[in-house]
C-alpha positions as CSV (number, residue, x, y, z in Angstrom):
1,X,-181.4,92.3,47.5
2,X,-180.0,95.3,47.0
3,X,-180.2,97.1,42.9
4,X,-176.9,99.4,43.7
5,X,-177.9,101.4,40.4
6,X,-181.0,102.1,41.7
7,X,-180.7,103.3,44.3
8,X,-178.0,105.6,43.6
9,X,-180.5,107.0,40.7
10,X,-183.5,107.2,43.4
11,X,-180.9,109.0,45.9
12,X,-179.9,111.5,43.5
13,X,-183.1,112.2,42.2
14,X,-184.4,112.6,46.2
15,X,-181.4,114.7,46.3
16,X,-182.4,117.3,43.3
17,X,-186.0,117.2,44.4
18,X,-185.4,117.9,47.8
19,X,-183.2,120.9,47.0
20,X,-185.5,122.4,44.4
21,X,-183.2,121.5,41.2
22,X,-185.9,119.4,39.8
23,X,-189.4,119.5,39.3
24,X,-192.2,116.9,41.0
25,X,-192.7,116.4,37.1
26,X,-189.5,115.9,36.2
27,X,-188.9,113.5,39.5
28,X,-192.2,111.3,38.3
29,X,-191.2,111.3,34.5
30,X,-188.4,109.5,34.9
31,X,-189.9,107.3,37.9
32,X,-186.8,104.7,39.3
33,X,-188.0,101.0,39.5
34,X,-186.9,98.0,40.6
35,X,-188.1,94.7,41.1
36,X,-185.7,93.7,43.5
37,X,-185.0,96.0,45.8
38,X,-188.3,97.1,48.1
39,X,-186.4,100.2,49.1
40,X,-187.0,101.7,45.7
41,X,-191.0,101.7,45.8
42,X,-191.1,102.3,49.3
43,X,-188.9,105.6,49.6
44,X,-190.5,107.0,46.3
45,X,-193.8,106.5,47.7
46,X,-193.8,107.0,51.1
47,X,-191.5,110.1,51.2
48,X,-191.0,111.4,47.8
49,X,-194.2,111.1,46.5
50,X,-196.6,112.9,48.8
51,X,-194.6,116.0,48.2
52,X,-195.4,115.9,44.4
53,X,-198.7,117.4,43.4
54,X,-200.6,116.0,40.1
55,X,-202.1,118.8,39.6
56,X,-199.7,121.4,38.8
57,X,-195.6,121.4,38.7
58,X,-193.9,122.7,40.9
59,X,-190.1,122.8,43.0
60,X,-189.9,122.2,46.6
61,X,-188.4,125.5,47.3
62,X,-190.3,128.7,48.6
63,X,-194.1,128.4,50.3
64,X,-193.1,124.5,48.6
65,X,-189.9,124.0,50.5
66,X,-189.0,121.1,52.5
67,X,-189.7,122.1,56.3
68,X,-186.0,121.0,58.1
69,X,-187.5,117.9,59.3
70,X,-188.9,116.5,56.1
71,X,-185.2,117.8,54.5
72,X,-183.9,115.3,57.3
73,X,-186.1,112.0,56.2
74,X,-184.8,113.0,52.6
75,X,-181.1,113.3,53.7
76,X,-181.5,109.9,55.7
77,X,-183.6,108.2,53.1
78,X,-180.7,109.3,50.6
79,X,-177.9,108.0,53.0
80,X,-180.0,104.9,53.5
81,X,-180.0,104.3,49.5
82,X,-176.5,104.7,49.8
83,X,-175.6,102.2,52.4
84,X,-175.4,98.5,51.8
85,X,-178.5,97.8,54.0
86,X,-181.1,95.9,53.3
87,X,-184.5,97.4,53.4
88,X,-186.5,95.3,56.4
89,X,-189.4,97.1,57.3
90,X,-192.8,95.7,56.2
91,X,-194.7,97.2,52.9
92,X,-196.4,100.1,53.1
93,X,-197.3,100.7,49.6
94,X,-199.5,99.2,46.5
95,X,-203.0,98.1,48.5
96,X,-201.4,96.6,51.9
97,X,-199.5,100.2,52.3
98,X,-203.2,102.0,51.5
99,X,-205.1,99.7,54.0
100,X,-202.0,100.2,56.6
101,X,-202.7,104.2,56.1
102,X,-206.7,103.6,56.1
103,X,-205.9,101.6,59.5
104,X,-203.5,104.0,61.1
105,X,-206.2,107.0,60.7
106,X,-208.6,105.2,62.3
107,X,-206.2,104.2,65.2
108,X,-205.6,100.4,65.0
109,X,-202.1,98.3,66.0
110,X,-200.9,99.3,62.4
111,X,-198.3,102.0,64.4
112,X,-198.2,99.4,67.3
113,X,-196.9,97.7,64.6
114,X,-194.6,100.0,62.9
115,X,-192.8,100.0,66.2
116,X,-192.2,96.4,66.8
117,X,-190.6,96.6,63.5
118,X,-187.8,98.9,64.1
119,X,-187.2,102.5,65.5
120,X,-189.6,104.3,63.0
121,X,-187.2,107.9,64.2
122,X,-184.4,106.1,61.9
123,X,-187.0,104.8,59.0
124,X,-185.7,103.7,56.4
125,X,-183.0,102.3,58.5
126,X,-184.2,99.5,60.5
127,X,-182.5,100.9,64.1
128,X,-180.3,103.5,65.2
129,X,-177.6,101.4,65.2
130,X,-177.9,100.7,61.1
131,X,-178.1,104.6,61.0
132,X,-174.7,105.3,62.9
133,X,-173.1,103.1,61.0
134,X,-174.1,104.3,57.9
135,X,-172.9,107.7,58.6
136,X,-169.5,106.8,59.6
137,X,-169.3,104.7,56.2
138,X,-171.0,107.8,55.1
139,X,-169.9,107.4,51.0
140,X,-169.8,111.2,50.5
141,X,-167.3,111.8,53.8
142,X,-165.1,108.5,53.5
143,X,-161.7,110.0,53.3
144,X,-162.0,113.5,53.4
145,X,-162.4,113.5,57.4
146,X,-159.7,114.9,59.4
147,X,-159.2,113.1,62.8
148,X,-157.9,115.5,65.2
C-alpha cells in the first residue's frame, strides 16, 4: 500500500538532506513512519541513514557531500517516493535486513538474491522499466515540457 503523505514527507526530507539544507539531526528528529508502506523504513534506512552520523551533526555538503552517484540513488529514491509504485523488493532492514548485510559480507546468495529480485541499478524501482516510466510521469516536469 502506498502512505502518499509519507512519502512525499520522506522525499522531501531526502531532498533537503541530500542538498545540505538540513542536518542528519534534523533528518532523524523528525524520523517519517509508516506502517503501511515498506518504502518508508526501507529508503530511510538503507540510503538515508548510513549517511547520518550519531556522533556529531553534521550537513552532507563539503568533505560530507554526497559523491554524484549517491546524489543519484537520492534523486531516484525521491522520484520513486513520488511515483505510484509499489515498493516490491524484499526487506532489508530491522534483523532480516542486518543478517542479509552480515550474509552479503561474507559472500553468500544474499546478492544472488537481490538480483533475482529486480534490477538492483534501478533500486528502489523494481526494473528499469518502472524507472522510465516514472520519469516521464515525473510529478515535478508534468506540464512544463516542451515537445519540439
Amino acid at each position: 500500500m502506498i502512505d502518499r503523505i509519507a512519502r512525499n514527507c520522506l522525499g522531501e526530507k531526502l531532498r533537503q538532506l541530500a542538498v545540505g539544507t538540513i542536518t542528519n539531526v534534523q533528518f532523524e528528529e523528525d524520523h517519517v513512519r509508516s506502517k503501511a508502506d515498506l518504502a518508508i523504513r526501507e529508503i530511510a534506512e538503507n540510503l538515508a541513514w548510513p549517511y547520518c552520523d550519531d556522533t556529531r551533526e553534521h550537513r552532507l555538503t563539503g568533505k560530507n557531500a554526497l559523491l554524484d552517484g549517491h546524489r543519484k540513488d537520492f534523486a531516484r529514491a525521491v522520484l520513486f517516493l513520488k511515483s505510484s509504485c509499489e515498493y516490491q523488493w524484499p526487506s532489508r532492514t530491522g534483523l532480516i535486513g542486518w543478517s542479509g548485510r552480515i550474509r552479503r559480507i561474507f559472500g553468500s546468495k544474499s546478492q544472488q538474491a537481490d538480483r533475482d529480485a529486480g534490477d538492483v541499478r534501478f533500486w528502489p524501482f523494481l526494473s528499469e522499466e518502472d524507472y522510465r516510466k516514472a520519469l516521464r510521469d515525473h510529478p515535478y516536469l508534468v506540464g512544463n515540457v516542451q515537445k519540439g
